[in-house]
PDB file with one MODEL, atoms N, CA, C and O in Angstrom:
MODEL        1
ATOM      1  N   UNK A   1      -3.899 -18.440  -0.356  1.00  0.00           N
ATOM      2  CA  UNK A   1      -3.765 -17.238   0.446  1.00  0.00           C
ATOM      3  C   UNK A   1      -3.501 -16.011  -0.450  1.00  0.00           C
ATOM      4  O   UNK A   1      -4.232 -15.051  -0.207  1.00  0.00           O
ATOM      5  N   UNK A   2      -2.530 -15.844  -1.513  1.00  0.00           N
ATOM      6  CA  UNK A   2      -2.459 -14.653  -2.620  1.00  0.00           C
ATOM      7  C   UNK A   2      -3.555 -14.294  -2.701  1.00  0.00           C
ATOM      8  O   UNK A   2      -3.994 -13.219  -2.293  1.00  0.00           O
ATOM      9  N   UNK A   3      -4.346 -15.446  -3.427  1.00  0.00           N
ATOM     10  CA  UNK A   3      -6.004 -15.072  -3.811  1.00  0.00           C
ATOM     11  C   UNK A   3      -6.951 -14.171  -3.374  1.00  0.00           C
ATOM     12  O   UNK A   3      -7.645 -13.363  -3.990  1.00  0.00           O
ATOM     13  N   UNK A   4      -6.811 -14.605  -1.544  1.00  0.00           N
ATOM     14  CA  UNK A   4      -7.473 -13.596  -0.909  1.00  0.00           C
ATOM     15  C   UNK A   4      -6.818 -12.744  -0.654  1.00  0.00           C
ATOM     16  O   UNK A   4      -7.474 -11.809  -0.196  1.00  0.00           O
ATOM     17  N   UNK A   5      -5.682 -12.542  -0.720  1.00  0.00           N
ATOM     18  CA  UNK A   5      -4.760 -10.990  -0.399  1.00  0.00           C
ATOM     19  C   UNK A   5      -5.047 -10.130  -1.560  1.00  0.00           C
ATOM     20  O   UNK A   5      -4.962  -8.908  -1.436  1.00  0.00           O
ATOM     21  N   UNK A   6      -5.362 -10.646  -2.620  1.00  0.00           N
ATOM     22  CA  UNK A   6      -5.536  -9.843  -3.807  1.00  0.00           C
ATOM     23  C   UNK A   6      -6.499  -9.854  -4.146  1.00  0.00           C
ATOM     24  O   UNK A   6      -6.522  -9.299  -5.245  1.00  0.00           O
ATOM     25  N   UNK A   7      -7.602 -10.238  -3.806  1.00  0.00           N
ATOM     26  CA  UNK A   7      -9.377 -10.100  -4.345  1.00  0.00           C
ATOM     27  C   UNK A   7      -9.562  -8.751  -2.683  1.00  0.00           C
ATOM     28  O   UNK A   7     -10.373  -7.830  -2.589  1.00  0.00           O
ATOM     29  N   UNK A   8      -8.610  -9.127  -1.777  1.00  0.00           N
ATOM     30  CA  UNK A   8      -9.288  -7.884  -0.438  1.00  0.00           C
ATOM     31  C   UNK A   8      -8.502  -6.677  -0.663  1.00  0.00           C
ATOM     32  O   UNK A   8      -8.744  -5.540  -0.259  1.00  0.00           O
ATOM     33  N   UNK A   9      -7.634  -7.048  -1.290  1.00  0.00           N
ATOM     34  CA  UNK A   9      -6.923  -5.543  -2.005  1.00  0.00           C
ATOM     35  C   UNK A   9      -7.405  -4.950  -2.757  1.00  0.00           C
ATOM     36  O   UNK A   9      -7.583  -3.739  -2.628  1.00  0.00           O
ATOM     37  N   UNK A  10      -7.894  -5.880  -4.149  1.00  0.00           N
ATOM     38  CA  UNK A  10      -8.659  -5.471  -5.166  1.00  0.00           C
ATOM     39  C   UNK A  10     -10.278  -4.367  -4.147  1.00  0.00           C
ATOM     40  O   UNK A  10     -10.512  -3.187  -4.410  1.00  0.00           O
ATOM     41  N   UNK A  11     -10.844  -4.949  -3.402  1.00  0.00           N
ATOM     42  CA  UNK A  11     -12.171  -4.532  -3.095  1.00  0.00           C
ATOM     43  C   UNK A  11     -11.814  -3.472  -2.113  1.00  0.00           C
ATOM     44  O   UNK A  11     -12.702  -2.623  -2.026  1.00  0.00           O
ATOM     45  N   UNK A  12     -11.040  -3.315  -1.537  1.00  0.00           N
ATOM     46  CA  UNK A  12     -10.416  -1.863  -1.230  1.00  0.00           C
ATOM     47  C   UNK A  12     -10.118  -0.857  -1.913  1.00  0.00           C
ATOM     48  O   UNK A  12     -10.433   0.319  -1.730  1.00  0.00           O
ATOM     49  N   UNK A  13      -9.442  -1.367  -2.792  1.00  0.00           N
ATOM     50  CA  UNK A  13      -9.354   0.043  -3.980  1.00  0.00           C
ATOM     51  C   UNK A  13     -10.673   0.279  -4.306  1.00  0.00           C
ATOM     52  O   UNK A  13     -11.174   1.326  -3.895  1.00  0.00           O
ATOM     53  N   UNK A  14     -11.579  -0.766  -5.203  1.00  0.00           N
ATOM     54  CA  UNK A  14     -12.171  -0.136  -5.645  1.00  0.00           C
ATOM     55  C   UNK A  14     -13.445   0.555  -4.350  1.00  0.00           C
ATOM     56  O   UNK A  14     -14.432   1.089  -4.856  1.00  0.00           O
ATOM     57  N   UNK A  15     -13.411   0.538  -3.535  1.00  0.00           N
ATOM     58  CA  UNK A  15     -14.244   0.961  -2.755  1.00  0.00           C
ATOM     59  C   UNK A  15     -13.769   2.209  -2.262  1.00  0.00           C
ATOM     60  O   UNK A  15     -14.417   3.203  -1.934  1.00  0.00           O
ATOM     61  N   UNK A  16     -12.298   1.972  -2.258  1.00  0.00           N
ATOM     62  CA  UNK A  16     -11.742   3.989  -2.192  1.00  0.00           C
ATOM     63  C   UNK A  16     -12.439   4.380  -3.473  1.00  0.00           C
ATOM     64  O   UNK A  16     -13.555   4.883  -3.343  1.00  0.00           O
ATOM     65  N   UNK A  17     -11.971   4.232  -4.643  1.00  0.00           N
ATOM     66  CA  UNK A  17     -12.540   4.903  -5.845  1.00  0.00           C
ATOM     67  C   UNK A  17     -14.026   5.252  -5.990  1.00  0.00           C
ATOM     68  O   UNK A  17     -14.492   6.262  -6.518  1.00  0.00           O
ATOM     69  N   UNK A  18     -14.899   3.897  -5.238  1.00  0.00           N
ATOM     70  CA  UNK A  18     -16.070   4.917  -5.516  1.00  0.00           C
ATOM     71  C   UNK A  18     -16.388   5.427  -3.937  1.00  0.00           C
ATOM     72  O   UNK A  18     -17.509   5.928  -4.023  1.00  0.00           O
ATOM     73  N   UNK A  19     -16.125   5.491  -3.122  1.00  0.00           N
ATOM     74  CA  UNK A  19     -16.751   6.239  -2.157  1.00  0.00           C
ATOM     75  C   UNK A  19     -15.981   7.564  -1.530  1.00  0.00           C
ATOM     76  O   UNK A  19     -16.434   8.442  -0.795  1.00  0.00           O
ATOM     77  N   UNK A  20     -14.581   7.383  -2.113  1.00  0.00           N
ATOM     78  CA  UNK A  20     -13.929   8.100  -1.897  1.00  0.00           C
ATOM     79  C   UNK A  20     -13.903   9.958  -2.729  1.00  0.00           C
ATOM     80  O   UNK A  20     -13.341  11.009  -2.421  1.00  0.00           O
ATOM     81  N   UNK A  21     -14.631   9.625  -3.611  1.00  0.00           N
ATOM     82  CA  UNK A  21     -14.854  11.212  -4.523  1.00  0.00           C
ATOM     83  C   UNK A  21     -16.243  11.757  -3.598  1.00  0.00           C
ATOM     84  O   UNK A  21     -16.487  12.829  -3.044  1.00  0.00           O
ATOM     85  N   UNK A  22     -16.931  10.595  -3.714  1.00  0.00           N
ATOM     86  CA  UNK A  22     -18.754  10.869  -3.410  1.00  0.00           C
ATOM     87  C   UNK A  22     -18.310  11.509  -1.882  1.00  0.00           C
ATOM     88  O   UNK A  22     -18.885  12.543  -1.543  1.00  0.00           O
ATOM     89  N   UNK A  23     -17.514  11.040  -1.155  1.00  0.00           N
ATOM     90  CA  UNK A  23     -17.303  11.481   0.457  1.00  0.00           C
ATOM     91  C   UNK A  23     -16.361  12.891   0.213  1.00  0.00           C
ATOM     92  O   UNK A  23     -16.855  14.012   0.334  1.00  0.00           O
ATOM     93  N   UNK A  24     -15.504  12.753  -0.005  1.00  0.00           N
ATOM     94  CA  UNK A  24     -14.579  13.400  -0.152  1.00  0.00           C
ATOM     95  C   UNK A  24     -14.473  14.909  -0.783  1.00  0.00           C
ATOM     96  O   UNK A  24     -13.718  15.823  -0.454  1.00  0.00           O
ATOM     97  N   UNK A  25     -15.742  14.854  -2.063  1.00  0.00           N
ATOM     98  CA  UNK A  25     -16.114  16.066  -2.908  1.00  0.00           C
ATOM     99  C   UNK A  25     -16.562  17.320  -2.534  1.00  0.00           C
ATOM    100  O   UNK A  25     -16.128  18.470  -2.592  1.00  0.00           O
ATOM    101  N   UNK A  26     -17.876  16.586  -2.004  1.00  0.00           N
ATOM    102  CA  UNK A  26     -18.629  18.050  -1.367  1.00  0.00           C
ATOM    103  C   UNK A  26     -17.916  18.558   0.037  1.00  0.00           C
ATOM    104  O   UNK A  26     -17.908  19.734   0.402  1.00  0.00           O
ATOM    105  N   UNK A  27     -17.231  17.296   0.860  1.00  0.00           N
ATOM    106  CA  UNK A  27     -16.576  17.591   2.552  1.00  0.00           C
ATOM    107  C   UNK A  27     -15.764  18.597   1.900  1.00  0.00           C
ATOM    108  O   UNK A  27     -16.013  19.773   2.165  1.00  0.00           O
ATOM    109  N   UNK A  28     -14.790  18.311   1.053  1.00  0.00           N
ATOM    110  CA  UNK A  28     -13.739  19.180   0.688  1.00  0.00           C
ATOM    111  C   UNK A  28     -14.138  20.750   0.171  1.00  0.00           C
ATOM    112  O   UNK A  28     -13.410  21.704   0.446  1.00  0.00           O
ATOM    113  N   UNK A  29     -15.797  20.937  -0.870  1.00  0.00           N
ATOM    114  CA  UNK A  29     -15.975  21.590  -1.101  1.00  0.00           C
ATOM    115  C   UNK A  29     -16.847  22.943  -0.014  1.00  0.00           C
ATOM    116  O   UNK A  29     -16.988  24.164  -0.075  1.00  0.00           O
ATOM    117  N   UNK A  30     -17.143  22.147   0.653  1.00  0.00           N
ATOM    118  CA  UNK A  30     -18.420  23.123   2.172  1.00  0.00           C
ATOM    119  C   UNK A  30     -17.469  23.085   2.758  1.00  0.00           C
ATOM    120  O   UNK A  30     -17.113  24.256   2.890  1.00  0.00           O
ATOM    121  N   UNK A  31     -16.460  22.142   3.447  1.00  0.00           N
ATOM    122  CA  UNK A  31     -16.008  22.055   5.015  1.00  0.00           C
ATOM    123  C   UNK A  31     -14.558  21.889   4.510  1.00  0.00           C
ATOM    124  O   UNK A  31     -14.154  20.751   4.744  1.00  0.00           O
ATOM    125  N   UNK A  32     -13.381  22.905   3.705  1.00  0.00           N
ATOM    126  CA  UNK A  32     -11.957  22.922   3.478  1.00  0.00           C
ATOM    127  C   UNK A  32     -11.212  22.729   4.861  1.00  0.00           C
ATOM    128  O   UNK A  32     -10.569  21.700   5.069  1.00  0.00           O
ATOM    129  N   UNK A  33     -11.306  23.692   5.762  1.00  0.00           N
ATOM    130  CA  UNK A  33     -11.013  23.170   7.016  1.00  0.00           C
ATOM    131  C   UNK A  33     -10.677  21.609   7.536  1.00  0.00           C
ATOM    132  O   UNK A  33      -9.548  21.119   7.555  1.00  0.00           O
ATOM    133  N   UNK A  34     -12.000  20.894   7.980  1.00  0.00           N
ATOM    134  CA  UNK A  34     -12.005  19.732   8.016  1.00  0.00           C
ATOM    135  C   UNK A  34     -12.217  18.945   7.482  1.00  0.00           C
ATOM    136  O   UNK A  34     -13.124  18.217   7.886  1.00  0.00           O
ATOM    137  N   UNK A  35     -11.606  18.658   6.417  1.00  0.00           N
ATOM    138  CA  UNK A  35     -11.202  18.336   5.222  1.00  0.00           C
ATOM    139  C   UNK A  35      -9.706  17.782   5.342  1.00  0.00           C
ATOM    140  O   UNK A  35      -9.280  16.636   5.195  1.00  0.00           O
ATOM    141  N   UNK A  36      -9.027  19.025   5.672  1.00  0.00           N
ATOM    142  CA  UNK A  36      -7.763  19.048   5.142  1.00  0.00           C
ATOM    143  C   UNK A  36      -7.374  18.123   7.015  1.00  0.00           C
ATOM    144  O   UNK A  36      -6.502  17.270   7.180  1.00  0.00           O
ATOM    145  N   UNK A  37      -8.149  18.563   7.913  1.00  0.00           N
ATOM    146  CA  UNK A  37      -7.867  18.162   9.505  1.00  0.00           C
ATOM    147  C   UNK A  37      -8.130  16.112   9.310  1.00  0.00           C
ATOM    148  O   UNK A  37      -7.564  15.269  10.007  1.00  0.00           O
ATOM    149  N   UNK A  38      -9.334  15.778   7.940  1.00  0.00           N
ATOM    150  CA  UNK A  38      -9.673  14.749   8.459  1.00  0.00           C
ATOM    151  C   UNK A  38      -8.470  13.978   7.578  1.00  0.00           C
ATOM    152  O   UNK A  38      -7.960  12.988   8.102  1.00  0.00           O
ATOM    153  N   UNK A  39      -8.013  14.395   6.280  1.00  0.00           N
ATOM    154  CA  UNK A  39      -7.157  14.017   5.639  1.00  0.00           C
ATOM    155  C   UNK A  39      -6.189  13.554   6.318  1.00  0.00           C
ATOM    156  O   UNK A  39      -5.810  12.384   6.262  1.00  0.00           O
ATOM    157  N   UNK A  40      -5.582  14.654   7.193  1.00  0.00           N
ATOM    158  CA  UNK A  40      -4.218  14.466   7.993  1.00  0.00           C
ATOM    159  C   UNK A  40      -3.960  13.048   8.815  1.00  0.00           C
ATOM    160  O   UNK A  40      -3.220  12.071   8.704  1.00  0.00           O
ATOM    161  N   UNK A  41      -4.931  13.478   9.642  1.00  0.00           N
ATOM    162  CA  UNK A  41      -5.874  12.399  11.034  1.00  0.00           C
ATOM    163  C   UNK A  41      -5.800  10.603  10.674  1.00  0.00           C
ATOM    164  O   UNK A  41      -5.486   9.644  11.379  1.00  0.00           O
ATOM    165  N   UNK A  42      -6.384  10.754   8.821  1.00  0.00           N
ATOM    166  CA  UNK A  42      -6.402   9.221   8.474  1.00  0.00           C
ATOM    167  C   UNK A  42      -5.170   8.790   7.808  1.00  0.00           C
ATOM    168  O   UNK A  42      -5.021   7.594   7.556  1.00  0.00           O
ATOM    169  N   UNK A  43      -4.149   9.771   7.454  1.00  0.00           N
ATOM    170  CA  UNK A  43      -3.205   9.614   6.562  1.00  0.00           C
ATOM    171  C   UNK A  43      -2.251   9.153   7.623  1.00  0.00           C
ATOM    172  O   UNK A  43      -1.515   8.215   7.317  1.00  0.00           O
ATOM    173  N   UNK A  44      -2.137   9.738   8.990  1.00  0.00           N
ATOM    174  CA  UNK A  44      -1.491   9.578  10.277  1.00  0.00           C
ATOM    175  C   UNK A  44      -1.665   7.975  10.681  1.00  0.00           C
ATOM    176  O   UNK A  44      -0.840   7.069  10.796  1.00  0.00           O
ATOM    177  N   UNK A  45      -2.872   8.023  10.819  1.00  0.00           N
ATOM    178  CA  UNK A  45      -3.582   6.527  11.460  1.00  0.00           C
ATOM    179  C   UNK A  45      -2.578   5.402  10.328  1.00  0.00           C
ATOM    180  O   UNK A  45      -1.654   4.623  10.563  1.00  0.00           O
ATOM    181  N   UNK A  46      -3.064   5.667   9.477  1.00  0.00           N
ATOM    182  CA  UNK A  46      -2.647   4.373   8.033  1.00  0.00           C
ATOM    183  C   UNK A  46      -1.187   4.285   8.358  1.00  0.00           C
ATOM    184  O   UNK A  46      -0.581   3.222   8.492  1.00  0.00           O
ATOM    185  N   UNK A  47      -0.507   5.855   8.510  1.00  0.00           N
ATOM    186  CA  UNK A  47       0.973   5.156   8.527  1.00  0.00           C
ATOM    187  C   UNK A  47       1.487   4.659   9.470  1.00  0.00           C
ATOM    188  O   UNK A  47       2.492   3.991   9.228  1.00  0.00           O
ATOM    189  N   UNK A  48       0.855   4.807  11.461  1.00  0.00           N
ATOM    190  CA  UNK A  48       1.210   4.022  12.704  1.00  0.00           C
ATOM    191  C   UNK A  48       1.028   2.843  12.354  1.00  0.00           C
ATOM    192  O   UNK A  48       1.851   1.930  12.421  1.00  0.00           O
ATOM    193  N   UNK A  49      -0.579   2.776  11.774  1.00  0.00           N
ATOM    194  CA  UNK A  49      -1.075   1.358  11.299  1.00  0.00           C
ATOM    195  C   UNK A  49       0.535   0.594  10.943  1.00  0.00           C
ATOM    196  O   UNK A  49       1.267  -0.053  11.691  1.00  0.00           O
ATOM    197  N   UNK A  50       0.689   0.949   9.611  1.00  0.00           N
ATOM    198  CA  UNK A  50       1.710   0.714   8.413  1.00  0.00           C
ATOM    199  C   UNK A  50       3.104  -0.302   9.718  1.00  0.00           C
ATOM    200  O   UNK A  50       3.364  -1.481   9.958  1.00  0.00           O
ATOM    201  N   UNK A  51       3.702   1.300  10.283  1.00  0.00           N
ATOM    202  CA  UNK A  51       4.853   0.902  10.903  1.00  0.00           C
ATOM    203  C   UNK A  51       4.659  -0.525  12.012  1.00  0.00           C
ATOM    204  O   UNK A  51       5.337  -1.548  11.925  1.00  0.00           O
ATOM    205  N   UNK A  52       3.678  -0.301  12.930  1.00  0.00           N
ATOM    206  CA  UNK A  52       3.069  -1.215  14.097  1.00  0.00           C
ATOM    207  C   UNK A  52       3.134  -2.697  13.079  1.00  0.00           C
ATOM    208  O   UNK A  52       3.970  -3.576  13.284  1.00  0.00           O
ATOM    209  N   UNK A  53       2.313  -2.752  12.206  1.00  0.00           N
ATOM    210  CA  UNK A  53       2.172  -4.190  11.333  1.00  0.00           C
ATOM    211  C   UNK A  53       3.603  -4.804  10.946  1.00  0.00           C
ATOM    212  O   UNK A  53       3.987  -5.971  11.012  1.00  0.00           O
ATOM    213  N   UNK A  54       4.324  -3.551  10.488  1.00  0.00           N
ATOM    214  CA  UNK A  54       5.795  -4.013   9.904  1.00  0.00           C
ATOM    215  C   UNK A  54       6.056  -4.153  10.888  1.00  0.00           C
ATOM    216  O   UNK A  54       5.001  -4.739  11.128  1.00  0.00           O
ATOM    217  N   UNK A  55       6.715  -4.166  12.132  1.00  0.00           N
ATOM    218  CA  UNK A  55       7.165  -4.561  13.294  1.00  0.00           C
ATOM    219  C   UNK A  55       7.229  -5.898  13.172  1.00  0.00           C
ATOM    220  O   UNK A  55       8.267  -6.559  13.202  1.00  0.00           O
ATOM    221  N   UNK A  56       5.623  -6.499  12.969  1.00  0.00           N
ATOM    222  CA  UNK A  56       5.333  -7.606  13.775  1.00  0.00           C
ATOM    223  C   UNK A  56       5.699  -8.874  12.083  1.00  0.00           C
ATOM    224  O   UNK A  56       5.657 -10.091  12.265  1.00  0.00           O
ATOM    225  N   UNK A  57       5.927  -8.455  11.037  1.00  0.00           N
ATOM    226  CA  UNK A  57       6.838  -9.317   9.972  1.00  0.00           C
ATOM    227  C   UNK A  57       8.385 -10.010  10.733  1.00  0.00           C
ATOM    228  O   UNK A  57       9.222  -9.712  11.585  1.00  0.00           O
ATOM    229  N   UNK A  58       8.042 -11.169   9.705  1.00  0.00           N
ATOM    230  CA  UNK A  58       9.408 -12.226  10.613  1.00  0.00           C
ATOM    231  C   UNK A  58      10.687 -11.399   8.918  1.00  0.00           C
ATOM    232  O   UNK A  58      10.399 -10.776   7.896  1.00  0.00           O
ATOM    233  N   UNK A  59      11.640 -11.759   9.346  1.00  0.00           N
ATOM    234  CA  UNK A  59      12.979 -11.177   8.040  1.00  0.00           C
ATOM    235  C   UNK A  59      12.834 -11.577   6.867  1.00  0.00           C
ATOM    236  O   UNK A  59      13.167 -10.841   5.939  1.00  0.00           O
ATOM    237  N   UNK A  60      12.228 -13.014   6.606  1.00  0.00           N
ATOM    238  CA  UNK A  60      11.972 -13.811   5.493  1.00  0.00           C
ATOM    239  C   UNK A  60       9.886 -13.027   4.989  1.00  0.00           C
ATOM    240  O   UNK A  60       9.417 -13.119   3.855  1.00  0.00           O
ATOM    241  N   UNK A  61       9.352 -12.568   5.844  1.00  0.00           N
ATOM    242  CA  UNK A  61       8.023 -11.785   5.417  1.00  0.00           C
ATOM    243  C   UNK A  61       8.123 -10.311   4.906  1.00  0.00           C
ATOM    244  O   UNK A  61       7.336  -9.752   4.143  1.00  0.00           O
ATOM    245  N   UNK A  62       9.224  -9.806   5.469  1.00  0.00           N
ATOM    246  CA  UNK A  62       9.613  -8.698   4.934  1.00  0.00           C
ATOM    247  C   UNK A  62      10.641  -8.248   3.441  1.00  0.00           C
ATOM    248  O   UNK A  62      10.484  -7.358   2.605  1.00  0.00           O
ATOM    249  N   UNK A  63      11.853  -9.467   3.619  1.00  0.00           N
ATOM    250  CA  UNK A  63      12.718  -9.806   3.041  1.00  0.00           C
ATOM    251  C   UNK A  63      12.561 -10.864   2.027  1.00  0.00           C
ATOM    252  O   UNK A  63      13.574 -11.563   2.028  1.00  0.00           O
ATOM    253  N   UNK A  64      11.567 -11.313   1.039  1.00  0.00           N
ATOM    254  CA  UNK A  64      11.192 -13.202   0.377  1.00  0.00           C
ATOM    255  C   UNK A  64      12.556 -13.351   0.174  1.00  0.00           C
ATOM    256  O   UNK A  64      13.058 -14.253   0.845  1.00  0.00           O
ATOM    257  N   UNK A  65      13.300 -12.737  -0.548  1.00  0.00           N
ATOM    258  CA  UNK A  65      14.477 -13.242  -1.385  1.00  0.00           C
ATOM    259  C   UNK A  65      15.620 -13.680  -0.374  1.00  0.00           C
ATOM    260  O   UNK A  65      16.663 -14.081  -0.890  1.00  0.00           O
ATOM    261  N   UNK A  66      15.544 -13.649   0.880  1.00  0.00           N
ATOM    262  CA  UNK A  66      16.464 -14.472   1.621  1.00  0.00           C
ATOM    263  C   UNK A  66      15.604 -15.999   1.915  1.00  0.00           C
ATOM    264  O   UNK A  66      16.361 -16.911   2.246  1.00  0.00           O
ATOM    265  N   UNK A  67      14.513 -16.267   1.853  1.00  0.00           N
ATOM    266  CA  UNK A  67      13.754 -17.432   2.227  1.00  0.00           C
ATOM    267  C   UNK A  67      14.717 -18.337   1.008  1.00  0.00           C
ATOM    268  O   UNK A  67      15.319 -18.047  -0.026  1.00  0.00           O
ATOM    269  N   UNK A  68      14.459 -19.556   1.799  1.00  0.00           N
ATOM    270  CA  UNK A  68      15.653 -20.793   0.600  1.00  0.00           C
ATOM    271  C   UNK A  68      14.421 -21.366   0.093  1.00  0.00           C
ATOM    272  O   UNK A  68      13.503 -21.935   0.684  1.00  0.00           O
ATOM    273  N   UNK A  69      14.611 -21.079  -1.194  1.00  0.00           N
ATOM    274  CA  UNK A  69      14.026 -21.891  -2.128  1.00  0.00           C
ATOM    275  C   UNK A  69      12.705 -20.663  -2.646  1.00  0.00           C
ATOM    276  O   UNK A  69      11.629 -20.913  -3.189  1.00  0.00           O
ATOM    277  N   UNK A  70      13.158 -19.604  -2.325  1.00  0.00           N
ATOM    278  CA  UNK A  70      12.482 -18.246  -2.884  1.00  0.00           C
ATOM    279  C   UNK A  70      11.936 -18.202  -4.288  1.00  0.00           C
ATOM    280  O   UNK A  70      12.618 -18.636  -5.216  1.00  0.00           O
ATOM    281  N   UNK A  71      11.345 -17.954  -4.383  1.00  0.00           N
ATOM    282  CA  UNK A  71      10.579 -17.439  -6.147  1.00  0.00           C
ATOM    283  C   UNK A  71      10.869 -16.184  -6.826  1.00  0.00           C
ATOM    284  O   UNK A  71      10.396 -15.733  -7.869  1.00  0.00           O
ATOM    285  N   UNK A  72      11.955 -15.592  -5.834  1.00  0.00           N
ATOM    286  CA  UNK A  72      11.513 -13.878  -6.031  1.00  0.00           C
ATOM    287  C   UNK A  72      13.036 -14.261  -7.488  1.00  0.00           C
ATOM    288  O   UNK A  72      14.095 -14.887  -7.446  1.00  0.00           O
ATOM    289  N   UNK A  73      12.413 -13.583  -8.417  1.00  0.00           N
ATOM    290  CA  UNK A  73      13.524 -13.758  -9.378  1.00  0.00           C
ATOM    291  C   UNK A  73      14.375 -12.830  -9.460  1.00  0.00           C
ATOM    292  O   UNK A  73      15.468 -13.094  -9.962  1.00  0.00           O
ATOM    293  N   UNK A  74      14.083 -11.463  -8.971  1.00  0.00           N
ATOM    294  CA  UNK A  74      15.235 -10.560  -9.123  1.00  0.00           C
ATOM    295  C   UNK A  74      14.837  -9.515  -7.848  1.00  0.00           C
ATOM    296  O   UNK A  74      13.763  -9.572  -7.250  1.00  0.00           O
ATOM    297  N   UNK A  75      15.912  -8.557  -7.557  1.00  0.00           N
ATOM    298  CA  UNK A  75      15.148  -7.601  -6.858  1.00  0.00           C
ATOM    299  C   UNK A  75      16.330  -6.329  -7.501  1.00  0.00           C
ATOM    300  O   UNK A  75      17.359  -6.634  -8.104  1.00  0.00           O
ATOM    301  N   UNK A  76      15.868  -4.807  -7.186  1.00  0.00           N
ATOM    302  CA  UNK A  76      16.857  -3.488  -7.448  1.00  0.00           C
ATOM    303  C   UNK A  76      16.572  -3.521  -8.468  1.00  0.00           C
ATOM    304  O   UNK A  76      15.584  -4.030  -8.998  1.00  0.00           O
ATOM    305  N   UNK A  77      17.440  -2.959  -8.897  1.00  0.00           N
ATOM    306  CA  UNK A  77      17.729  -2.638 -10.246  1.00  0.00           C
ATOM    307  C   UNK A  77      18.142  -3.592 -11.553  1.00  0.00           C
ATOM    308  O   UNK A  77      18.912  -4.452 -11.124  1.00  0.00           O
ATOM    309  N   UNK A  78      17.928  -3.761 -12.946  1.00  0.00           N
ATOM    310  CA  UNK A  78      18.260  -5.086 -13.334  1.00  0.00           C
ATOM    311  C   UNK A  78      18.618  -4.324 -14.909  1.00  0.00           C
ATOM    312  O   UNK A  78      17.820  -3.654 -15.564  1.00  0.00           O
ATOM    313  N   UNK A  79      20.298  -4.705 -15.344  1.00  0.00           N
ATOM    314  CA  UNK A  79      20.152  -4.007 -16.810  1.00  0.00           C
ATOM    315  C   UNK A  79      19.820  -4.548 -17.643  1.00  0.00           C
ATOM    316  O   UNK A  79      19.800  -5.777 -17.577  1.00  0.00           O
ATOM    317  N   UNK A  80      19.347  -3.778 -18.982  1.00  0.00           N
ATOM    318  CA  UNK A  80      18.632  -4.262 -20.081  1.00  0.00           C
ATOM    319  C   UNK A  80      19.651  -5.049 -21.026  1.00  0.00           C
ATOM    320  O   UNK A  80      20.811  -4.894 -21.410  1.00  0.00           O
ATOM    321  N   UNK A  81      18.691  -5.910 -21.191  1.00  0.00           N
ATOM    322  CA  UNK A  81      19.475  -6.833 -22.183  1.00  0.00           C
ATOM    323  C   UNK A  81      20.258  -6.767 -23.295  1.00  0.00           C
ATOM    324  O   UNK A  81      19.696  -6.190 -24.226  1.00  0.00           O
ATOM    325  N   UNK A  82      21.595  -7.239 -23.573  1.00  0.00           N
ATOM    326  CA  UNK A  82      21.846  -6.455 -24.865  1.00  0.00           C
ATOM    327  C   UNK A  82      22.607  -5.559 -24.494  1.00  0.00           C
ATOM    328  O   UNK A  82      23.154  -4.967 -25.424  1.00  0.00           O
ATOM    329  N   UNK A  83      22.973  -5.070 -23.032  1.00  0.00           N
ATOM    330  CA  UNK A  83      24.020  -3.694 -22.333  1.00  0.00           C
ATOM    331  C   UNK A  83      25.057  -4.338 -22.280  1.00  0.00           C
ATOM    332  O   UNK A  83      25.009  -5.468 -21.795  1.00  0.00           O
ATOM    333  N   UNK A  84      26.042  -3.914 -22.665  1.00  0.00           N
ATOM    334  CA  UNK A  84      27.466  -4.613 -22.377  1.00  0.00           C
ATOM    335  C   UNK A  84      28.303  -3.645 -21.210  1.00  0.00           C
ATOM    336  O   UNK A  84      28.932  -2.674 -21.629  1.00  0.00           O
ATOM    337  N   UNK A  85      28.291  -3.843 -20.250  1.00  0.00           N
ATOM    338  CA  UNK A  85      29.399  -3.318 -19.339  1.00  0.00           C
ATOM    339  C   UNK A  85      30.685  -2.616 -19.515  1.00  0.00           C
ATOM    340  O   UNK A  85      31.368  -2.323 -18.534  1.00  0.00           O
TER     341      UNK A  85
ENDMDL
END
C-alpha cells in the first residue's frame, strides 16, 4: 500500500510541474483577473477537500505513534547528539 501512495503522489507532482506552468503561464499572463479568482476557487476546494478527509482518519491514522507496536521512531523536536543538558 506505501508503494501506491507514493508512485500516486509521485505522478501528481510531477503532473502539477508539467502542466501546471504550461496552464497557468499564459492564464496568468492574458486573464490576471481570473487567474488570481481560479487560484483562490482551487486552493479553497483542496483545503475543504483536506479538512472533510481528516475528519474521516481513525486517532491511530492520524496519530501512528500511539498505534502499539508503531515504527514511528521519533516525533517534535529531537536534540543533537553530543548536547549535554
Amino acid at each position: 500500500m506505501a508503494g501506491q501512495y507514493n508512485s500516486a503522489f509521485a505522478l501528481v507532482k510531477q503532473l502539477a510541474l508539467a502542466v501546471g506552468p504550461a496552464v497557468g503561464g499564459p492564464l496568468g499572463a492574458s486573464l490576471p483577473g481570473p487567474y488570481v479568482v481560479t487560484f483562490f476557487l482551487f486552493s479553497l476546494g483542496i483545503s475543504v477537500l483536506a479538512v472533510r478527509l481528516g475528519r474521516q482518519l481513525s486517532v491511530v491514522q492520524d496519530q501512528p505513534w500511539r498505534a502499539k507496536g508503531s515504527l514511528v521512531v521519533a516525533r517534535g523536536s529531537v536534540e543533537p547528539v553530543g548536547v549535554e543538558a
